[in-house]
Rosetta silent file (secondary structure, phi, psi, omega in degrees, C-alpha in Angstrom):
SEQUENCE: XXXXXXXXXXXXXXXXXXXXXXXXXXXXXXXXXXXXXXXXXXXXXXXXXXXXXXXXXXXXXXXXXXXXXXXXXXXXXXXXXXXXXXXXXXXXXXXXXXXXXXXXXXXXXXXXXXXXXXXXXXXXXXXXXXXXXXXXXXXXXXXXXXXXXXXXXXXXXXXXXXXXXXXXXXXXXXXXXXXXXXXXXXXXXXXXXXXXXXXXXXXXXXXXXXXXXXXXXXXXXXXXXXXXXXXXXXXXXXXXXXXXXXXXXXXXXXXXXXX
SCORE:     score description
SCORE:     0.000 S_00000001
   1 L     0.000  -31.671  179.717   -2.110  -38.518    1.345 S_00000001
   2 H   -63.765  -32.935  177.682    0.906  -36.618   -0.030 S_00000001
   3 H   -65.829  -39.689  178.396   -1.472  -34.634   -2.238 S_00000001
   4 H   -63.663  -39.417  177.573   -3.508  -33.687    0.847 S_00000001
   5 H   -64.702  -39.889  179.281   -0.317  -32.531    2.571 S_00000001
   6 H   -64.636  -40.933  177.493    0.611  -30.455   -0.482 S_00000001
   7 H   -63.944  -41.201  177.931   -2.830  -28.828   -0.497 S_00000001
   8 H   -63.293  -41.867  177.835   -2.464  -28.096    3.220 S_00000001
   9 H   -62.101  -40.843  178.471    0.968  -26.580    2.572 S_00000001
  10 H   -63.387  -43.851 -178.100   -0.456  -24.416   -0.189 S_00000001
  11 H   -63.513  -46.949  179.374   -3.323  -23.205    2.024 S_00000001
  12 H   -66.338  -40.490  177.867   -1.072  -22.312    4.946 S_00000001
  13 H   -59.802  -40.882  178.801    1.449  -20.724    2.607 S_00000001
  14 H   -63.670  -39.668  179.044   -1.274  -18.545    1.097 S_00000001
  15 H   -67.104  -39.691  177.270   -2.360  -17.396    4.577 S_00000001
  16 H   -62.817  -42.001  178.427    1.243  -16.591    5.493 S_00000001
  17 H   -65.101  -34.252 -179.448    1.570  -14.599    2.303 S_00000001
  18 H   -73.955  -43.228 -170.062   -1.669  -12.751    3.026 S_00000001
  19 H  -109.729  -19.786 -176.138   -1.096  -11.920    6.684 S_00000001
  20 L    84.837   -6.262  177.697    2.620  -12.336    7.348 S_00000001
  21 L  -137.166  171.732  172.651    1.893  -14.743   10.222 S_00000001
  22 L   110.894   -2.825 -178.812    0.340  -18.126   10.731 S_00000001
  23 H   -58.426  -75.910  177.995    3.008  -20.597    9.549 S_00000001
  24 H   -65.956  -31.304 -178.033    3.669  -22.628   12.676 S_00000001
  25 H   -63.139  -28.116 -178.657    0.453  -21.355   14.248 S_00000001
  26 H  -107.818  -39.526 -173.702   -1.593  -23.141   11.585 S_00000001
  27 H   -64.440  -49.161 -177.413    0.612  -25.865   10.134 S_00000001
  28 H   -62.221  -50.979  177.667    1.367  -27.769   13.347 S_00000001
  29 H   -63.300  -30.748  177.357   -2.229  -27.901   14.670 S_00000001
  30 H   -63.806  -44.091  179.142   -3.429  -28.774   11.158 S_00000001
  31 H   -65.999  -37.124 -177.531   -1.079  -31.759   11.050 S_00000001
  32 H   -75.124  -50.093 -172.161   -2.074  -32.858   14.564 S_00000001
  33 H   -82.766  -39.008 -175.708   -5.844  -32.353   14.449 S_00000001
  34 H   -87.926  -41.089 -175.329   -6.673  -32.964   10.772 S_00000001
  35 L  -102.713   -6.413  176.954   -4.114  -35.585    9.743 S_00000001
  36 L    70.994   24.000  178.469   -3.528  -37.247   13.109 S_00000001
  37 L   -71.312  141.105  175.889    0.260  -36.763   12.971 S_00000001
  38 L   -55.066  132.108 -176.510    2.066  -37.385   16.259 S_00000001
  39 H   -52.941  -39.236 -179.475    2.547  -33.948   17.897 S_00000001
  40 H   -66.087  -39.232  178.325    6.310  -34.379   18.230 S_00000001
  41 H   -69.101  -39.026  178.429    6.649  -35.279   14.529 S_00000001
  42 H   -62.280  -43.355 -179.992    4.355  -32.400   13.550 S_00000001
  43 H   -67.095  -48.855 -178.391    6.453  -29.940   15.550 S_00000001
  44 H   -60.666  -44.051  179.585    9.805  -31.262   14.337 S_00000001
  45 H   -66.876  -40.708 -178.650    8.760  -31.306   10.679 S_00000001
  46 H   -67.389  -31.388  178.978    7.177  -27.864   10.904 S_00000001
  47 H   -63.423  -45.296  177.904   10.338  -26.385   12.417 S_00000001
  48 H   -68.983  -35.425  175.167   12.433  -27.371    9.404 S_00000001
  49 H   -58.526  -44.300 -179.711    9.577  -26.265    7.132 S_00000001
  50 H   -67.163  -40.555 -179.603    9.691  -22.838    8.798 S_00000001
  51 H   -60.245  -41.009 -178.334   13.483  -22.610    8.547 S_00000001
  52 H   -71.901  -46.386 -176.112   13.379  -23.213    4.793 S_00000001
  53 H   -69.935  -34.551 -178.483   10.431  -20.950    4.005 S_00000001
  54 H   -81.958  -13.376  176.568   11.657  -18.070    6.183 S_00000001
  55 H   -62.966  -38.787  177.450   15.166  -18.220    4.730 S_00000001
  56 H   -63.963  -40.147  178.193   13.783  -16.616    1.571 S_00000001
  57 H   -65.188  -38.011  178.382   12.146  -13.875    3.626 S_00000001
  58 H   -64.738  -41.406  178.420   15.404  -13.216    5.453 S_00000001
  59 H   -60.639  -44.271 -179.198   17.266  -12.877    2.160 S_00000001
  60 H   -63.657  -46.254  179.805   14.700  -10.387    0.879 S_00000001
  61 H   -66.304  -38.083  179.814   14.789   -8.303    4.068 S_00000001
  62 H   -63.720  -40.759  178.938   18.583   -8.471    4.213 S_00000001
  63 H   -67.142  -30.629  179.172   18.944   -7.154    0.670 S_00000001
  64 H   -84.114   -7.155 -178.763   16.554   -4.313    1.488 S_00000001
  65 L    75.548   24.206 -177.544   18.488   -3.433    4.644 S_00000001
  66 L  -105.035   30.778  173.817   15.471   -4.066    6.882 S_00000001
  67 L  -121.895  124.800  173.139   17.223   -6.414    9.328 S_00000001
  68 L   -91.141   98.072 -172.632   18.796   -5.105   12.523 S_00000001
  69 H   -66.928  -24.404  176.323   21.467   -7.759   12.900 S_00000001
  70 H   -65.822  -43.882  177.258   22.365   -6.608   16.421 S_00000001
  71 H   -63.471  -43.550  179.795   18.811   -7.337   17.581 S_00000001
  72 H   -60.445  -43.079  179.355   18.854  -10.671   15.745 S_00000001
  73 H   -64.605  -40.444  179.446   22.114  -11.689   17.425 S_00000001
  74 H   -62.943  -42.499  177.585   20.797  -10.767   20.874 S_00000001
  75 H   -62.493  -45.867 -178.114   17.693  -12.882   20.355 S_00000001
  76 H   -65.725  -31.943  179.057   19.726  -15.819   19.030 S_00000001
  77 H   -60.032  -30.481  177.250   22.143  -15.565   21.967 S_00000001
  78 H   -94.395  -37.721 -171.851   19.246  -16.540   24.222 S_00000001
  79 H   -75.466  -39.169 -176.237   17.122  -18.708   21.933 S_00000001
  80 H   -64.811  -50.758  176.593   19.709  -21.133   20.531 S_00000001
  81 H   -62.534  -39.602 -179.302   21.030  -22.355   23.924 S_00000001
  82 H   -63.420  -39.789  178.393   17.498  -22.417   25.367 S_00000001
  83 H   -64.148  -44.589 -179.284   16.264  -24.496   22.447 S_00000001
  84 H   -62.087  -46.867 -179.354   19.149  -26.950   22.767 S_00000001
  85 H   -65.073  -40.964 -179.522   18.692  -27.398   26.509 S_00000001
  86 H   -59.894  -47.456 -178.403   14.920  -27.752   26.180 S_00000001
  87 H   -67.701  -36.381  177.050   15.167  -30.544   23.613 S_00000001
  88 H   -63.523  -43.737 -179.343   17.867  -32.333   25.604 S_00000001
  89 H   -65.972  -46.217 -179.351   15.729  -32.247   28.751 S_00000001
  90 H   -65.990  -42.283 -177.637   12.537  -33.336   26.995 S_00000001
  91 H   -66.346  -31.008 -175.040   14.329  -36.005   24.979 S_00000001
  92 H  -100.028  -25.543 -173.653   16.067  -37.554   27.975 S_00000001
  93 H  -113.060  -19.103  176.707   13.634  -37.051   30.858 S_00000001
  94 L   -71.847  137.449  178.248   10.147  -37.123   29.339 S_00000001
  95 L   -57.608  121.222 -178.387    8.597  -40.629   29.558 S_00000001
  96 L    83.265    9.572  179.537    9.119  -42.178   26.136 S_00000001
  97 H    71.496 -156.339 -177.841   11.417  -39.351   25.023 S_00000001
  98 H   -63.575  -32.844  179.177   10.205  -36.634   22.674 S_00000001
  99 H   -70.045  -23.818 -179.514    7.583  -38.968   21.229 S_00000001
 100 H   -90.304   -2.973 -178.927    6.126  -39.554   24.677 S_00000001
 101 L   -90.712   35.209 -174.716    5.768  -35.859   25.474 S_00000001
 102 H   -59.601  -47.284 -177.480    2.500  -35.652   23.525 S_00000001
 103 H   -62.567  -43.982  179.407    0.470  -34.082   26.313 S_00000001
 104 H   -62.386  -43.628 -178.180    3.098  -31.441   27.069 S_00000001
 105 H   -65.507  -44.558 -178.487    3.479  -30.541   23.392 S_00000001
 106 H   -65.239  -41.527  179.490   -0.271  -30.250   22.763 S_00000001
 107 H   -66.264  -44.723  179.054   -0.816  -28.108   25.862 S_00000001
 108 H   -62.217  -39.843  178.685    2.162  -25.869   25.043 S_00000001
 109 H   -63.484  -42.461  178.763    0.946  -25.532   21.472 S_00000001
 110 H   -61.891  -45.331  178.167   -2.526  -24.525   22.664 S_00000001
 111 H   -62.756  -42.946 -179.513   -1.150  -21.850   25.003 S_00000001
 112 H   -62.594  -37.653  179.390    1.171  -20.550   22.271 S_00000001
 113 H   -66.945  -41.006  178.610   -1.742  -20.269   19.841 S_00000001
 114 H   -64.289  -43.169  178.379   -3.849  -18.278   22.319 S_00000001
 115 H   -64.509  -38.116  178.221   -0.949  -15.902   23.006 S_00000001
 116 H   -64.621  -40.189  178.435   -0.353  -15.533   19.268 S_00000001
 117 H   -60.951  -43.596  177.781   -4.017  -14.664   18.718 S_00000001
 118 H   -61.902  -43.130 -179.128   -3.796  -11.906   21.349 S_00000001
 119 H   -64.086  -36.490 -179.857   -0.598  -10.587   19.760 S_00000001
 120 H   -68.204  -46.887 -176.003   -2.238  -10.507   16.315 S_00000001
 121 H   -67.825  -40.305 -173.056   -5.385   -8.684   17.433 S_00000001
 122 L  -106.082   23.983 -177.952   -3.638   -6.128   19.653 S_00000001
 123 H   -58.271  -47.015 -177.752   -0.447   -5.589   17.663 S_00000001
 124 H   -65.460  -41.478  178.772   -1.178   -1.925   16.964 S_00000001
 125 H   -64.262  -38.003  178.002   -2.216   -1.235   20.571 S_00000001
 126 H   -62.527  -43.892  179.860    0.945   -2.938   21.814 S_00000001
 127 H   -64.577  -43.715 -179.606    3.073   -0.761   19.570 S_00000001
 128 H   -65.107  -40.027  179.254    1.264    2.435   20.606 S_00000001
 129 H   -62.982  -44.238 -179.636    1.545    1.539   24.304 S_00000001
 130 H   -64.074  -39.940  178.798    5.268    0.895   23.986 S_00000001
 131 H   -65.183  -40.933 -177.577    5.796    4.190   22.171 S_00000001
 132 H   -65.855  -28.544 -176.296    3.801    6.119   24.773 S_00000001
 133 L  -105.426   15.626  178.604    5.900    4.709   27.625 S_00000001
 134 L  -102.418  129.060  179.434    9.279    5.039   25.936 S_00000001
 135 L   -87.737  -18.242 -176.567   11.517    7.920   26.967 S_00000001
 136 L    84.681    0.660 -178.680   14.020    7.300   24.202 S_00000001
 137 L  -127.090   33.886  179.927   16.838    7.151   26.759 S_00000001
 138 L   -66.646  150.327  178.641   16.613    3.533   27.942 S_00000001
 139 L   -65.972  116.941 -177.456   19.772    1.822   29.161 S_00000001
 140 H   -62.519  -31.255  178.487   21.111   -0.081   26.097 S_00000001
 141 H   -68.498  -37.284  177.786   22.678   -2.775   28.289 S_00000001
 142 H   -67.166  -41.889  179.390   19.337   -3.417   29.969 S_00000001
 143 H   -64.263  -40.921  179.354   17.565   -3.604   26.603 S_00000001
 144 H   -62.441  -41.889  179.745   20.217   -5.993   25.284 S_00000001
 145 H   -65.427  -44.558  179.438   19.783   -8.261   28.339 S_00000001
 146 H   -63.748  -34.926  178.013   15.987   -8.226   28.047 S_00000001
 147 H   -64.803  -42.192  178.473   16.280   -9.041   24.349 S_00000001
 148 H   -65.771  -39.711  176.980   18.441  -12.075   25.128 S_00000001
 149 H   -65.418  -38.521  175.494   15.994  -13.212   27.824 S_00000001
 150 H   -61.133  -43.039  176.969   13.140  -12.798   25.342 S_00000001
 151 H   -58.911  -39.828  179.525   15.077  -14.970   22.910 S_00000001
 152 H   -62.871  -43.267  178.450   15.444  -17.638   25.609 S_00000001
 153 H   -62.430  -45.171  178.321   11.680  -17.691   26.228 S_00000001
 154 H   -62.552  -37.625  179.607   11.009  -17.934   22.495 S_00000001
 155 H   -61.006  -42.730  178.459   13.577  -20.712   22.217 S_00000001
 156 H   -65.766  -47.819 -175.627   11.775  -22.843   24.804 S_00000001
 157 H   -64.794  -45.547 -178.076    8.331  -22.166   23.334 S_00000001
 158 H   -66.534  -38.181 -178.646    9.330  -22.737   19.709 S_00000001
 159 H   -64.980  -33.755 -177.652   11.217  -25.967   20.498 S_00000001
 160 H   -87.942  -36.996 -171.825    8.188  -27.510   22.192 S_00000001
 161 H  -117.941  -14.374 -174.112    5.358  -26.133   20.063 S_00000001
 162 L    69.961    5.614 -178.796    6.978  -24.660   16.876 S_00000001
 163 L  -113.699  143.955  173.853    4.920  -21.509   17.600 S_00000001
 164 L   131.671  -25.327 -176.420    6.165  -18.170   18.901 S_00000001
 165 L   -73.253  -16.366 -177.089    8.895  -16.981   16.557 S_00000001
 166 L   -93.396  -95.046 -174.432    6.426  -14.919   14.501 S_00000001
 167 H   -62.281  -38.981 -179.377    3.696  -12.829   16.103 S_00000001
 168 H   -68.439  -40.060  178.426    4.981  -13.272   19.662 S_00000001
 169 H   -63.835  -42.459  178.942    8.514  -12.327   18.684 S_00000001
 170 H   -63.553  -44.046 -179.361    7.338   -9.218   16.849 S_00000001
 171 H   -61.486  -41.910  178.683    5.152   -8.136   19.789 S_00000001
 172 H   -63.541  -39.547  179.932    8.069   -8.524   22.205 S_00000001
 173 H   -69.095  -31.508  175.314   10.318   -6.448   19.949 S_00000001
 174 H   -60.904  -38.957  178.378    7.698   -3.696   19.778 S_00000001
 175 H   -68.875  -41.971 -174.874    7.960   -3.427   23.569 S_00000001
 176 H   -79.382  -33.653 -176.744   11.742   -3.494   23.612 S_00000001
 177 L  -130.729   64.458 -175.202   12.375   -1.304   20.555 S_00000001
 178 L   -63.941  -20.990 -178.753    9.310    0.937   20.139 S_00000001
 179 L   -96.163   -0.456  176.074   11.250    3.481   18.073 S_00000001
 180 L   -79.732  133.179 -179.893   12.616    0.930   15.633 S_00000001
 181 L   -53.241  141.977 -176.574   10.739    1.038   12.288 S_00000001
 182 H   -54.834  -42.285 -178.014    8.097   -1.684   11.991 S_00000001
 183 H   -63.257  -35.609  178.057    9.657   -3.153    8.866 S_00000001
 184 H   -72.138  -32.820  175.673   13.020   -3.545   10.629 S_00000001
 185 H   -64.716  -46.819  179.635   11.311   -5.250   13.581 S_00000001
 186 H   -63.233  -44.914  179.644    9.590   -7.705   11.235 S_00000001
 187 H   -62.524  -41.526  179.322   12.787   -8.270    9.251 S_00000001
 188 H   -65.932  -39.088  179.599   14.845   -8.843   12.407 S_00000001
 189 H   -66.132  -42.840  178.484   12.252  -11.272   13.775 S_00000001
 190 H   -64.164  -42.820  179.644   12.184  -13.278   10.543 S_00000001
 191 H   -61.900  -37.710  178.562   15.992  -13.359   10.430 S_00000001
 192 H   -69.992  -33.512 -177.022   16.079  -14.664   14.013 S_00000001
 193 H   -64.298  -29.417 -176.337   13.454  -17.316   13.253 S_00000001
 194 H   -64.952  -56.600  179.187   15.681  -19.012   10.667 S_00000001
 195 H   -65.598  -33.882 -179.759   18.565  -20.151   12.940 S_00000001
 196 H   -64.672  -51.073 -179.019   16.164  -20.842   15.819 S_00000001
 197 H   -67.796  -31.446  178.557   13.833  -23.092   13.811 S_00000001
 198 H   -67.461  -47.717  179.576   16.797  -24.716   12.057 S_00000001
 199 H   -63.330  -46.008  179.258   18.565  -25.611   15.319 S_00000001
 200 H   -64.218  -39.322  179.135   15.314  -26.784   16.933 S_00000001
 201 H   -65.524  -41.300  176.948   14.402  -28.740   13.802 S_00000001
 202 H   -63.828  -38.633  176.323   17.802  -30.448   13.693 S_00000001
 203 H   -59.793  -43.999  176.782   17.366  -31.274   17.374 S_00000001
 204 H   -64.259  -36.114  178.474   14.022  -32.924   16.622 S_00000001
 205 H   -61.191  -46.338  178.922   15.668  -34.787   13.725 S_00000001
 206 H   -63.211  -28.628  178.729   18.287  -36.262   16.068 S_00000001
 207 L   -86.435   -0.313  176.065   15.452  -37.265   18.407 S_00000001
 208 L    83.116   23.949 -176.625   13.672  -38.991   15.522 S_00000001
 209 L  -118.624   44.269  174.068   10.717  -36.629   15.201 S_00000001
 210 L  -130.888  130.164  176.651   11.029  -35.372   11.605 S_00000001
 211 L  -105.238  104.687 -173.711    9.126  -36.860    8.638 S_00000001
 212 H   -69.258  -35.716  178.052   11.139  -35.928    5.533 S_00000001
 213 H   -64.974  -41.410  176.882    8.513  -37.112    3.035 S_00000001
 214 H   -62.234  -43.237  179.735    5.920  -34.993    4.824 S_00000001
 215 H   -59.489  -44.947  179.524    8.283  -32.015    4.775 S_00000001
 216 H   -62.057  -42.411  179.889    8.782  -32.336    1.018 S_00000001
 217 H   -63.616  -40.136  179.646    5.037  -32.530    0.366 S_00000001
 218 H   -65.691  -42.282 -177.639    4.383  -29.427    2.473 S_00000001
 219 H   -66.887  -36.105  179.357    7.100  -27.402    0.732 S_00000001
 220 H   -58.495  -37.319 -179.942    5.820  -28.302   -2.742 S_00000001
 221 H   -86.924  -36.290 -170.574    2.524  -26.645   -1.863 S_00000001
 222 H   -72.579  -37.152 -176.247    3.619  -23.856    0.455 S_00000001
 223 H   -61.812  -48.417  174.167    6.151  -22.094   -1.759 S_00000001
 224 H   -68.313  -28.621  178.094    3.661  -21.254   -4.552 S_00000001
 225 H   -64.523  -42.931  177.465    1.043  -20.577   -1.863 S_00000001
 226 H   -63.062  -42.353  179.490    3.223  -17.916   -0.238 S_00000001
 227 H   -60.511  -46.504 -179.203    3.896  -16.348   -3.637 S_00000001
 228 H   -65.531  -46.356 -179.294    0.173  -16.191   -4.472 S_00000001
 229 H   -60.388  -38.750  179.696   -0.818  -14.899   -1.029 S_00000001
 230 H   -63.684  -35.495 -179.146    1.805  -12.163   -1.165 S_00000001
 231 H   -77.804  -30.000 -179.152    0.411  -10.902   -4.480 S_00000001
 232 H   -83.322  -21.670 -172.095   -3.224  -11.031   -3.337 S_00000001
 233 H   -56.449  -31.246 -178.169   -2.517   -9.423    0.047 S_00000001
 234 H   -69.935  -14.762 -176.601   -2.689   -5.898   -1.350 S_00000001
 235 H  -101.172  -10.061 -178.490   -6.322   -6.470   -2.345 S_00000001
 236 L  -111.903  123.630 -177.657   -7.593   -7.889    0.957 S_00000001
 237 L   -60.544  133.655  178.903   -7.959   -5.502    3.937 S_00000001
 238 H   -62.145  -32.695 -178.848   -5.673   -6.376    6.860 S_00000001
 239 H   -67.529  -17.327  176.909   -8.482   -5.443    9.285 S_00000001
 240 H   -89.593  -42.029 -174.562  -10.511   -8.322    7.825 S_00000001
 241 H   -69.571  -45.691 -172.646   -7.785  -10.955    7.702 S_00000001
 242 H   -64.962  -44.268  176.681   -6.265  -10.620   11.161 S_00000001
 243 H   -61.793  -36.030  178.557   -9.476  -11.080   13.217 S_00000001
 244 H   -64.820  -46.181  178.692  -10.340  -14.154   11.154 S_00000001
 245 H   -62.607  -42.820 -179.869   -6.885  -15.637   11.704 S_00000001
 246 H   -62.767  -40.527  178.395   -6.979  -14.798   15.430 S_00000001
 247 H   -62.427  -42.919  177.487  -10.388  -16.477   15.796 S_00000001
 248 H   -60.205  -42.701 -178.711   -9.091  -19.622   14.126 S_00000001
 249 H   -66.056  -38.231  178.350   -6.109  -19.709   16.469 S_00000001
 250 H   -63.880  -44.356 -178.344   -8.312  -19.296   19.565 S_00000001
 251 H   -64.951  -46.134 -178.369  -10.584  -22.155   18.483 S_00000001
 252 H   -68.649  -43.126  179.865   -7.715  -24.497   17.603 S_00000001
 253 H   -60.817  -42.290  179.332   -5.695  -23.540   20.690 S_00000001
 254 H   -63.385  -39.730  179.796   -8.646  -24.148   22.993 S_00000001
 255 H   -64.875  -39.500  179.845   -9.251  -27.568   21.444 S_00000001
 256 H   -68.352  -35.756 -178.878   -5.626  -28.580   21.933 S_00000001
 257 H   -69.309  -41.182 -176.688   -5.625  -27.480   25.590 S_00000001
 258 H   -87.398   -8.710 -178.800   -8.774  -29.371   26.544 S_00000001
 259 L   -67.163    0.000    0.000   -7.985  -32.431   24.418 S_00000001
């Protein structure tokens, strides 16, 4: 079974390398639907998986100067406390603790996948809309507050479903910072995902919903998968990849909601 997990990690890693999204959006539902992993364990393990894999991306973006650390801090100011409170509430008040919140996790994951699919398909339209309605003279205090509130929403969503820190975070930043270069938005979002997924993953660990052997098997496959996907990505049109990925997310998300 560890070999199957490694193959799954490689496949998801390759898709992440190709498209830049899809880590939590694919890994968690794959573990739940294909391997029958308990949703809470799938989410907790995937959160630490994301923290480790995205740390490398943050380092690369940081060295290139494509991280707006002010934006990252504002997001984290909302997401870290929201994640902590969410896990405390679910762990203490959900029947059976985090392991008994299966229905809530599966439904939240399904909704997050559908929202991610919309964000993937309409990313360019979202960016153009935000640019068209931006005066360039927005109140910086208002933007900072909205960024922190966005972080709080992402913190709740990511803690329950492990999905949201990628495509949803980028889409939200396009609305809030339409004049910020795309690469800096992506870099800032990736940098924010590392502490958020790490804190949420540690929270799941304390609640007993992390499988370390599973995590190791996934990482063995995903790291070379990301490397390969990143090198192949220049040869595969983005207009082909994103609709395929979005369709997969809609199908998987719908199945999780009605299950």
């Amino acid at each position: 079974m560890s070999i199957a997990y490694t193959i799954a990690g490689f496949s998801v890693g390759a898709i992440v390398g190709l498209t830049g999204v899809g880590g939590g959006s694919l890994m968690t539902p794959l573990l739940v639907l294909l391997f029958g992993i308990n949703p809470s364990v799938a989410v907790g393990t995937d959160l630490l998986y994301a923290a480790i894999t995205k740390a490398g991306g943050t380092l690369a973006h940081g060295l290139k100067g494509t991280v707006d650390w002010a934006v990252t801090r504002r997001l984290a100011l909302g997401s870290i406390p929201a994640s902590t409170v969410t896990l405390l509430l679910v762990g203490h008040f959900a029947p059976g603790g985090i392991g008994g919140a299966t229905g809530l996790i599966k439904f939240s994951l399904g909704i997050a996948l559908l929202l991610t699919a919309v964000a993937i398909v309409f990313r360019r339209q979202i960016q153009n809309f935000a640019l068209a309605h931006s005066s360039g003279h927005e109140d910086p205090r208002r933007i900072a507050l909205l960024t922190t509130l966005t972080g709080a929403v992402l913190g709740v969503l990511v803690s329950i479903s492990s999905v949201g820190a990628g495509a949803l975070g980028v889409s939200a930043l396009f609305f809030l910072y339409p004049r910020l270069p795309t690469l800096r938005i992506i870099g800032s979002d990736i940098a924010h995902a590392v502490p958020l997924t790490l804190v949420a993953g540690i929270g799941h660990w304390f609640l007993g919903s992390v499988d370390w052997a599973l995590l190791g098997s996934l990482l063995i496959g995903s790291l070379p998968g990301i490397w390969l996907g990143s090198h192949v990505s220049t040869r595969v049109p983005d207009r082909v990849l994103r609709p395929i990925l979005a369709t997969m997310l809609v199908l998987v998300g719908s199945k999780l909601i009605v299950a």
